[in-house]
C-alpha positions in Angstrom: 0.0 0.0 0.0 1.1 3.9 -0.7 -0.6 6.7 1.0 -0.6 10.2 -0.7 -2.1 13.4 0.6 -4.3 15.9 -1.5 -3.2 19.8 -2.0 -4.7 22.6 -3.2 -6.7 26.0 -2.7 -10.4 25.5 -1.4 -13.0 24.6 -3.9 -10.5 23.3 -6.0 -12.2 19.7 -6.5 -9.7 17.9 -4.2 -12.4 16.0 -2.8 -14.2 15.2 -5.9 -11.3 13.9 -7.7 -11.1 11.6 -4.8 -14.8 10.2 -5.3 -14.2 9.8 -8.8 -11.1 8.3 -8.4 -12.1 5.4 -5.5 -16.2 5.5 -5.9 -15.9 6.6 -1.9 -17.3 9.6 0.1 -14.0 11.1 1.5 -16.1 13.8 3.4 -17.2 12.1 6.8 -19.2 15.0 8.1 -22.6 15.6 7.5 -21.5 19.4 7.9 -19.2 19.2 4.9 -21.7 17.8 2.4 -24.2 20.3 3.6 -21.7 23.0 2.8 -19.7 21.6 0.0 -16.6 22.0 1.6 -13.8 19.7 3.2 -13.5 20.8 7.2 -11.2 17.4 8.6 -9.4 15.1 7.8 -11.0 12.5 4.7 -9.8 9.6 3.5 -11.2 6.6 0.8 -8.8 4.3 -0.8 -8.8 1.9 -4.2 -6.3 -0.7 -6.3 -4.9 0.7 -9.1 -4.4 -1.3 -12.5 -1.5 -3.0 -11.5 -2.5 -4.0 -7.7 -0.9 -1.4 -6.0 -3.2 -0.1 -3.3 -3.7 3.8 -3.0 -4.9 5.5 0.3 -6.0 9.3 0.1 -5.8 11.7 3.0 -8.1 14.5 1.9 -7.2 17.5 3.7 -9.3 20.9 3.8 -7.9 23.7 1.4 -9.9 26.5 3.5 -7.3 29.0 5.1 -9.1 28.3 8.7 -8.5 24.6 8.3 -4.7 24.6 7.9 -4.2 22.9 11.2 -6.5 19.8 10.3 -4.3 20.2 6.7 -1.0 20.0 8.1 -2.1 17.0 10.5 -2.8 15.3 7.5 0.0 16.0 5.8 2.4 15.7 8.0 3.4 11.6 7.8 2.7 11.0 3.9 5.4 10.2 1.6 3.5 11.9 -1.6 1.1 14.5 -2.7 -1.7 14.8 -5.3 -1.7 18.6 -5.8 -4.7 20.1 -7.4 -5.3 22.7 -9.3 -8.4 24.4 -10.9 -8.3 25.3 -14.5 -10.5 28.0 -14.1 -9.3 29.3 -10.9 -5.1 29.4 -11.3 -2.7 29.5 -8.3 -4.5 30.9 -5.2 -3.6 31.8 -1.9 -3.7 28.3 -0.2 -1.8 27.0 -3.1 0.5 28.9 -2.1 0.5 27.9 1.7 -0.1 24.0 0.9 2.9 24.4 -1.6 5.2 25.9 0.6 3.9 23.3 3.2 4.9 20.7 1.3 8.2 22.4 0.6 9.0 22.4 4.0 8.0 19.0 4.6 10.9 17.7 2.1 7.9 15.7 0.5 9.9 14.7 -3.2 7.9 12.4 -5.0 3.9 14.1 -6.1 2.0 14.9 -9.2 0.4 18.0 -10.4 -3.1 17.5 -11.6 -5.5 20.2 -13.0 -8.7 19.8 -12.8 -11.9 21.2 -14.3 -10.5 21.0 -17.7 -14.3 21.0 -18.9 -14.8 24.1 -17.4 -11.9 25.9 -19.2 -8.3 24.9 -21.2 -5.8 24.4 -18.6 -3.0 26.0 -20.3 -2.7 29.3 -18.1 -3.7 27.2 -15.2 -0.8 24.8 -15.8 1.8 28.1 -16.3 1.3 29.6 -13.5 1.5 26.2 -11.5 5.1 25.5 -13.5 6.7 28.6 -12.0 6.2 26.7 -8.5 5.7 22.8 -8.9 7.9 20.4 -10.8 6.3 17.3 -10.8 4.8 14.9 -13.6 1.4 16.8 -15.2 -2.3 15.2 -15.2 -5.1 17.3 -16.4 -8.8 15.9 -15.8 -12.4 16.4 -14.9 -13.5 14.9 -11.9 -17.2 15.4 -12.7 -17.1 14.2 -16.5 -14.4 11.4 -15.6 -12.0 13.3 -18.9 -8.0 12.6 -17.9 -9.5 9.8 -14.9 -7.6 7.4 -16.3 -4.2 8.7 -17.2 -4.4 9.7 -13.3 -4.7 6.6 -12.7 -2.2 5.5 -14.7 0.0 8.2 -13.1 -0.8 6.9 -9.7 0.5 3.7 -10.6 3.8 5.3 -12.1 4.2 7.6 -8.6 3.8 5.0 -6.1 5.7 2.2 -8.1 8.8 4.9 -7.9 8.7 5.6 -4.3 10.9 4.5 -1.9 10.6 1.7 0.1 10.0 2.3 3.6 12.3 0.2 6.6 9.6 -2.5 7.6 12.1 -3.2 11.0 11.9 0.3 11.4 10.7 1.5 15.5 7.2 2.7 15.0 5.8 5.7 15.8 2.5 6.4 14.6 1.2 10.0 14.6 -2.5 9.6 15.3 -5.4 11.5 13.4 -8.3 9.8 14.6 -9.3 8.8 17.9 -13.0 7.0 18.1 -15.1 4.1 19.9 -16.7 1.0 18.6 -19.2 -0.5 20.5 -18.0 -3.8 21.4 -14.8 -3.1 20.4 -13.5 0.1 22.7 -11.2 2.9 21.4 -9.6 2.8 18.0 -7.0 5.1 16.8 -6.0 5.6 12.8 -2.8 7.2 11.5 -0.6 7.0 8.4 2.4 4.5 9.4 5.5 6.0 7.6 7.8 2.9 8.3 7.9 -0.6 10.8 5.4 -3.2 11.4 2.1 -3.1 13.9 1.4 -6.4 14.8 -1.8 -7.5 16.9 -0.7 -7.9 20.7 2.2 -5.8 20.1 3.1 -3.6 23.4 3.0 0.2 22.4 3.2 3.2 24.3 0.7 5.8 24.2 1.6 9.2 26.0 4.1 7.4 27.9 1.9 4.4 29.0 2.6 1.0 28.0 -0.7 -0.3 25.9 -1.6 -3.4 23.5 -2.7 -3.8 20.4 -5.9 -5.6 20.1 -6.9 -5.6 16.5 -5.6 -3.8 13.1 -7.6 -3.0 9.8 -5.9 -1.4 6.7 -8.9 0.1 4.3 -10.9 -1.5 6.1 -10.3 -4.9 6.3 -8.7 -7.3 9.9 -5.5 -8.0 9.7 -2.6 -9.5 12.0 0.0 -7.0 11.0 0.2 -4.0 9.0 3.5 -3.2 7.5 4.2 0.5 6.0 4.0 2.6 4.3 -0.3 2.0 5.2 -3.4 3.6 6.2 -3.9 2.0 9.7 -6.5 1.9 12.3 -5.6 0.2 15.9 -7.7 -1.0 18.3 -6.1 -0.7 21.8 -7.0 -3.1 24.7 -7.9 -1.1 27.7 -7.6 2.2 26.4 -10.8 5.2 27.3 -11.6 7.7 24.7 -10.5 10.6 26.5 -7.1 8.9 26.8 -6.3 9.3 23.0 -6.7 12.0 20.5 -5.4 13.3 17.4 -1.4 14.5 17.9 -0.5 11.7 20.3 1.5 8.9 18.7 1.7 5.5 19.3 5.6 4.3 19.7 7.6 1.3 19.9 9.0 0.9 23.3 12.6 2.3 24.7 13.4 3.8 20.7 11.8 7.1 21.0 13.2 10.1 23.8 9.7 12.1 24.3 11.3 15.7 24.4 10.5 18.7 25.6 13.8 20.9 24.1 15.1 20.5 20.6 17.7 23.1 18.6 16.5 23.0 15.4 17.4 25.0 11.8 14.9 27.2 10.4 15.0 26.9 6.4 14.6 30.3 5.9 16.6 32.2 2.8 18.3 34.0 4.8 18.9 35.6 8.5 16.1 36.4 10.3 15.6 40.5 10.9 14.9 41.4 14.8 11.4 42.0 14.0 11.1 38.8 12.3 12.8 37.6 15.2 9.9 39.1 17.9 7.1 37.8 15.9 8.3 34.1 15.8 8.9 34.1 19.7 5.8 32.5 20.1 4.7 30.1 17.3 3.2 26.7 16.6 5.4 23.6 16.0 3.6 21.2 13.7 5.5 17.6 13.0 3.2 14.5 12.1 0.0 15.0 13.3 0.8 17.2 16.1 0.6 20.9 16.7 2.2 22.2 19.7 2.9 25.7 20.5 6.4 26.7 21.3 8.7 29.6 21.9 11.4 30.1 20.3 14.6 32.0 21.2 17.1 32.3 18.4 20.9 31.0 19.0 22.6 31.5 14.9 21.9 32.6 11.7 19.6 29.5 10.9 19.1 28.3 13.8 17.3 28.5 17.3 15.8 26.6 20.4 12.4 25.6 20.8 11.0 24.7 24.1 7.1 22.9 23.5 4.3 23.1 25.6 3.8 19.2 25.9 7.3 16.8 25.0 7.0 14.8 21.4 9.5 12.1 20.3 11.6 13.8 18.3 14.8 12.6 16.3 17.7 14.5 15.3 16.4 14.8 11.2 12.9 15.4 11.8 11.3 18.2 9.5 8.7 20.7 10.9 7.0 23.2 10.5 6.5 26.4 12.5 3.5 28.8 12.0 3.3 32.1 13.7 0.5 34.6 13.9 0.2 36.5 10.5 4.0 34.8 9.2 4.5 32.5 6.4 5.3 28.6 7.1 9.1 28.4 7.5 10.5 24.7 7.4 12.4 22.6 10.7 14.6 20.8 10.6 15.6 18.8 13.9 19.2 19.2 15.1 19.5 17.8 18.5 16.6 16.5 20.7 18.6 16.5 24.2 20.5 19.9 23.8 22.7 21.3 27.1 21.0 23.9 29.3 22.2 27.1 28.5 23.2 28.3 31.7 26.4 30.1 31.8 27.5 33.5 29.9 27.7 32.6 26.5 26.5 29.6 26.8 24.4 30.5 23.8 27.1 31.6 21.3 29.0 28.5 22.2 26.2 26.2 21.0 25.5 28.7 17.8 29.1 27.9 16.7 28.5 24.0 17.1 25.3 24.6 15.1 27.0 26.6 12.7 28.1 23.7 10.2 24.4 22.5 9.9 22.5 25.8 9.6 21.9 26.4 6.5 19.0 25.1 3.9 20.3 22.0 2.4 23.3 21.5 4.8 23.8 18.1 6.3 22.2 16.8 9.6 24.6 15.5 12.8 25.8 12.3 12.5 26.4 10.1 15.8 30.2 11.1 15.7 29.0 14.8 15.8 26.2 14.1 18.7 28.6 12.3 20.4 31.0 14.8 20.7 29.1 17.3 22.1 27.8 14.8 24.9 31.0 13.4 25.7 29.4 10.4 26.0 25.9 8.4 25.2 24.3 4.9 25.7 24.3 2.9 21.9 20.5 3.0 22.6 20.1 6.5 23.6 22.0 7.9 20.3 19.4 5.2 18.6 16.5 7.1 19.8 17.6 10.1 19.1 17.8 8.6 15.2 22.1 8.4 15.0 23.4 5.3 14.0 25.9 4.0 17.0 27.0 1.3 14.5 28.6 3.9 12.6 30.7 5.1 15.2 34.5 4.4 15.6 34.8 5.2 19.2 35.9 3.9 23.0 32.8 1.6 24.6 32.1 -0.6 27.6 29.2 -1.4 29.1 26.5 -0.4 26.4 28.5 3.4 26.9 30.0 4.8 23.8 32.8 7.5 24.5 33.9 10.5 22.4 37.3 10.1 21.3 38.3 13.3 22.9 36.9 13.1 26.0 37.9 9.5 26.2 41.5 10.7 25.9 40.7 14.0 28.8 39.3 11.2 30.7 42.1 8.8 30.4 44.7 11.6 31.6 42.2 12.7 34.4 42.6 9.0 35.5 46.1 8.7 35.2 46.4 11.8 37.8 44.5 10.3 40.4 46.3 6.7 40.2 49.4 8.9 40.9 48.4 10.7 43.2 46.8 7.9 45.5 48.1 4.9 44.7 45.6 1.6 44.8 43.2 3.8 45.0 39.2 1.8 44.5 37.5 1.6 40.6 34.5 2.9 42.6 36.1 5.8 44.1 38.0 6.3 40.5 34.0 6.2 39.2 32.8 8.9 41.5 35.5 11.1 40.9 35.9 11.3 37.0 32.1 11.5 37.5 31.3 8.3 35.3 28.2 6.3 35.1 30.1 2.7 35.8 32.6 0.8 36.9 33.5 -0.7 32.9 34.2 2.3 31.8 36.6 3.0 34.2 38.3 -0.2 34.1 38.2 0.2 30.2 39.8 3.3 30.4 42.5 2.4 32.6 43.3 -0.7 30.0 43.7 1.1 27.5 46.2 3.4 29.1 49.8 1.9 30.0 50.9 1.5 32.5 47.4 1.8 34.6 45.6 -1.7 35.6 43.3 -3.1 37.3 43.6 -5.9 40.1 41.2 -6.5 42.8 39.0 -3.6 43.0 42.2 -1.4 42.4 44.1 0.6 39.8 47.6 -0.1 39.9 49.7 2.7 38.4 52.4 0.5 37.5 55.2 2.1 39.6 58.7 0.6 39.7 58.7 -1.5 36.0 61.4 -0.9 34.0 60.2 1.8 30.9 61.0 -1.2 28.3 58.5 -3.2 30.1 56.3 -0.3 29.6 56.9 0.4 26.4 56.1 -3.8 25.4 52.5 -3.5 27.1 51.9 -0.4 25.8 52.3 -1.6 22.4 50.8 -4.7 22.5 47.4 -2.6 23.7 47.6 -0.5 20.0 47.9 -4.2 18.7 44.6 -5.3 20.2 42.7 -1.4 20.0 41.1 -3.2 17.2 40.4 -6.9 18.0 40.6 -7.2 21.5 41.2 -11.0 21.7 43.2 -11.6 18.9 46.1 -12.5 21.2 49.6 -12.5 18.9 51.7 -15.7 18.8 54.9 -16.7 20.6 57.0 -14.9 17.6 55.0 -11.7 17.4 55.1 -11.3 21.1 58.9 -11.5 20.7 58.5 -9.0 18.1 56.7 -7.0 20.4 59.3 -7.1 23.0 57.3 -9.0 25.0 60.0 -11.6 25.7 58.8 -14.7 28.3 61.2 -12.0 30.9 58.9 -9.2 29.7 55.6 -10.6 30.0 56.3 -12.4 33.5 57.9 -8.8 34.9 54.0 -7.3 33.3 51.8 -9.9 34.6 53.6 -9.6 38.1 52.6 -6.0 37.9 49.0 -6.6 36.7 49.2 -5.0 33.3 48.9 -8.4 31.3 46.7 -11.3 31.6 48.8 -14.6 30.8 46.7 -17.7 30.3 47.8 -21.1 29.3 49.2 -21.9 26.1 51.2 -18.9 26.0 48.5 -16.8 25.5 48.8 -13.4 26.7 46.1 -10.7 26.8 46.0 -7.1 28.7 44.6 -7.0 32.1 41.3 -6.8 33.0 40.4 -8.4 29.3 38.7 -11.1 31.5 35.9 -9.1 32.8 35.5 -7.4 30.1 35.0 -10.8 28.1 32.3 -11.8 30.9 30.4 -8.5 30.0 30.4 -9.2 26.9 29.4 -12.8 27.1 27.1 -11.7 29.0 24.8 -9.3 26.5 24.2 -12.9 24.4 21.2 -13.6 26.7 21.6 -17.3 27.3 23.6 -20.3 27.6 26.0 -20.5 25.4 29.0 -22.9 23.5 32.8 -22.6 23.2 31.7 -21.5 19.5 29.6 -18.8 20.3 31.9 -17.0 22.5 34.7 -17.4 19.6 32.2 -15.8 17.2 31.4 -12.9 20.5 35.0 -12.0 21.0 36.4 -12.1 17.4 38.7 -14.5 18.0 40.1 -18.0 17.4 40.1 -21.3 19.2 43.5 -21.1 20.2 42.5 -18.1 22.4 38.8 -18.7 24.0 39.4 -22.2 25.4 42.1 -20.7 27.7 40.4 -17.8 28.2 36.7 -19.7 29.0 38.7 -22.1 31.5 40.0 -18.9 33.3 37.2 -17.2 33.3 35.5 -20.4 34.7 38.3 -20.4 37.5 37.4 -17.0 38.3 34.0 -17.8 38.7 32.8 -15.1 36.0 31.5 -18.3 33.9 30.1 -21.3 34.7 29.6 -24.7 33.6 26.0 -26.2 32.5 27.2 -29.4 30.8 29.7 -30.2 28.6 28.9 -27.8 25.7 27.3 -24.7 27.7 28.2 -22.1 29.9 26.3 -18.7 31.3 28.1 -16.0 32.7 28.1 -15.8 36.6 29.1 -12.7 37.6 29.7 -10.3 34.2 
């Protein structure tokens, strides 16, 4: 299934070209057939020629009605935009246009209609200083041009792109209603994952289930986008939903109530300009939530919203203000610092700066890493950054910007010097870090520091060749952690049988049998990672776990099982004890 959203001024014949296209009644108020005019939200659905299923969202064209437009345009991937022969480009072709604009909506057609009223040649010239796409030009009340729409139809949503099925949902709802018998259903556009019945959703931060699912209109056990959908939720009163809330997967989405965003404006904003957009309306999805806004760049500014919305770094907005044109958002960060101190503000300008103009680039996780410090994998998930991407220092689900990895690791090596043996916990509370891993990770990876019972040993008293040995057998293993060298690159290495004995004495190597030697505190951190499989599992799967061979994670499983960080189920399966 596709969904695309109608465009156009008012009394343009939006809604009729959508009767004559799917035999349906897209106006569901008796109030709009009365008066001839779209007020909400419509929508009506049919199967094109070759099988591809076509939803329409019928949105009002009237000036007063822009809110219930934008709701409705908000989550689709195309647009019909119409146009009336014998009317030309109006004023709310002008405001859907530069909705739609703002939206980044690509992929659309163009269709004038009311070519039996009057030749659509002027019509069609004035709409090609503004809109690009592919050209139909029909009647919706004779039926002329119906079926090269069609056939356009088919062409547009046989180009679009797919959407990511595994993708977290969040569904921006629309409608909110009772069945009898049934209880409250909800519908929305689903721009990408799956809804399955029985899934667990949250719904304004409470954990709900799915009890049933129709697409056009017809039961189904899961509804994959892109789709019209309408979900019936178990337990759920009618007050408790309503058009604006969304419907999300659980633990991917950070409800927020702060975002620094850029505004897609051609150029700076004037101080009045400024003024007048203090207070404006944020509309993204379904939602419309007034904000205030207080500007930080050229480009771009904070919002704070009345009510938080799960936003990712990438979203695009809109923001209305009274009396000002629609100016385009795009989302920058969705858990920005406090601006607190003097110049706090000109600081996070200049971080903006690289991504504030129209068309620039969005962060990437390196750059939203950075200006934490550090993050969770999932919370840079959420906030729609890609942790696989990232090239940088982790332990225990924390990922570490390079550069304050490095401030951190010289922090450390201050306080091991300074007190001596001094507690990983104590080391924790001090460097203000969230857990123990990442401090003993940090002290690994920085020469001569260690770890040995609760402790971090500085290293005091080895000879600087010794050093010199562990420290470069650490750069060997930055990569592949347990890709222990053999007996003649460990020689190579300087790590002579002398070497390693003198290192392992000291607490900065791990030796385990068969001559394989690791850096300290690579056991625990092997246990933690065993750990994040889940379940029991085989010498094999901890080989595959580590990245490493044979030769290596039988030694190491046997020591971690004398440690008591592993344990034995049988002959083939272990579980970690104490990761």
């Amino acid at each position: 299934m596709q969904v695309i959203a109608t465009a156009g001024h008012v009394d343009h014949g939006k809604s009729t070209l959508v009767r004559a296209l799917t035999g349906m009644e897209p106006d569901r108020w008796a109030e709009e057939r009365r008066r001839g005019m779209t007020i909400d939200l419509g929508f009506a659905w049919t199967t094109l020629a070759s099988g591809r299923r076509v939803a329409f969202v019928d949105v009002p064209g009237h000036a007063r009605f822009v809110t219930n437009m934008l709701a409705g345009l908000g989550p689709v991937p195309a647009v019909m935009f119409v146009l009336a022969a014998d009317q030309g480009w109006q004023a709310q072709s002008q405001e859907h246009w530069e909705a739609i604009r703002a939206l980044g909506v690509e992929h659309g057609l163009l269709v004038v209609t009311r070519c039996d009223l009057m030749e659509p040649g002027p019509a069609l010239a004035e709409a090609r200083e503004h809109v690009g796409w592919p050209v139909v030009t029909v009647s919706g009340s004779t039926g002329q041009g119906l079926d090269l729409l069609r056939a356009a139809l088919d062409r547009l949503t046989g180009a679009l792109p797919a959407p990511d099925a595994a993708a977290p949902v969040r569904l921006w709802i629309d409608r909110a209603f009772t069945i009898k018998g049934a209880g409250t259903v909800v519908t929305g556009t689903l721009p990408a994952g799956t809804l399955r019945a029985g899934d667990r959703l949250l719904l304004a931060g409470e954990p709900v289930r799915v009890r049933g699912l129709q697409a056009l209109g017809e039961p189904s056990p899961q509804v994959t986008a892109t789709a019209r959908v309408a979900v019936n939720l178990r337990g759920v009163g009618r007050d408790q939903a309503a058009r604006g809330m969304t419907l999300l997967t659980p633990d991917a989405w950070l409800p927020t109530g702060i975002a620094d965003v850029r505004l897609d404006t051609a150029g700076p904003m004037a101080a009045d300009q400024e003024r007048a957009w203090r207070e404006a309306m944020l509309h993204i999805g379904s939602a419309s939530v007034a904000v205030r806004m207080r500007p930080l760049g050229a480009g771009t500014a904070r919002l704070t919203l009345a009510r938080p919305l799960p936003l990712r770094v990438g979203d695009r907005a809109l923001l209305r203000g009274s009396g000002r044109p629609i100016v385009g958002v795009r989302v920058l960060d969705v858990r920005p610092a406090p601006l607190r101190r003097t110049g706090a503000a000109r600081t996070r300008a200049a971080e903006l700066a690289p991504f504030a103009a129209p068309g620039d680039p969005v962060p990437d996780a390196a750059t939203v890493l950075r200006w934490r410090g550090m993050a969770q994998r999932a919370e840079l998930a959420a906030m729609g950054c890609d942790p696989a991407a990232l090239a940088a220092p982790a332990a225990d689900g924390w990922l570490v910007d390079p550069g304050t990895w490095a401030e951190l690791s010289d922090r450390l090596a201050a306080l091991a010097a300074a007190q001596p043996g001094i507690p990983v916990d104590a080391a924790r509370t001090a460097l203000a870090l969230p857990t123990r891993g990442l401090v003993e990770a940090l002290a690994g990876s920085r020469p001569p520091l260690s770890v040995a019972d609760g402790r971090i040993d500085a290293g005091g008293g080895l000879p600087e060749p010794v050093l010199a040995a562990v420290g470069r057998l650490r750069a060997e293993l930055a990569a592949a952690p347990y890709r222990a060298p053999e007996a003649a690159r460990l020689t190579e290495l300087g790590l002579t049988a002398r070497v390693v004995g003198a290192a392992a004495r000291a607490g900065l190597l791990l030796r385990l049998a068969g001559g394989v030697v690791l850096p300290a505190g690579a056991d625990t951190a092997a246990a933690r990672r065993l750990a994040e499989l889940g379940r029991p599992f085989t010498a094999a799967d901890a080989r595959t776990a580590l990245g490493t061979t044979r030769r290596v994670v039988i030694p190491l499983l046997e020591h971690l099982d004398a440690r008591g960080l592993t344990r034995r189920l049988d002959d083939r399966l272990r579980v970690v004890a104490a990761p």
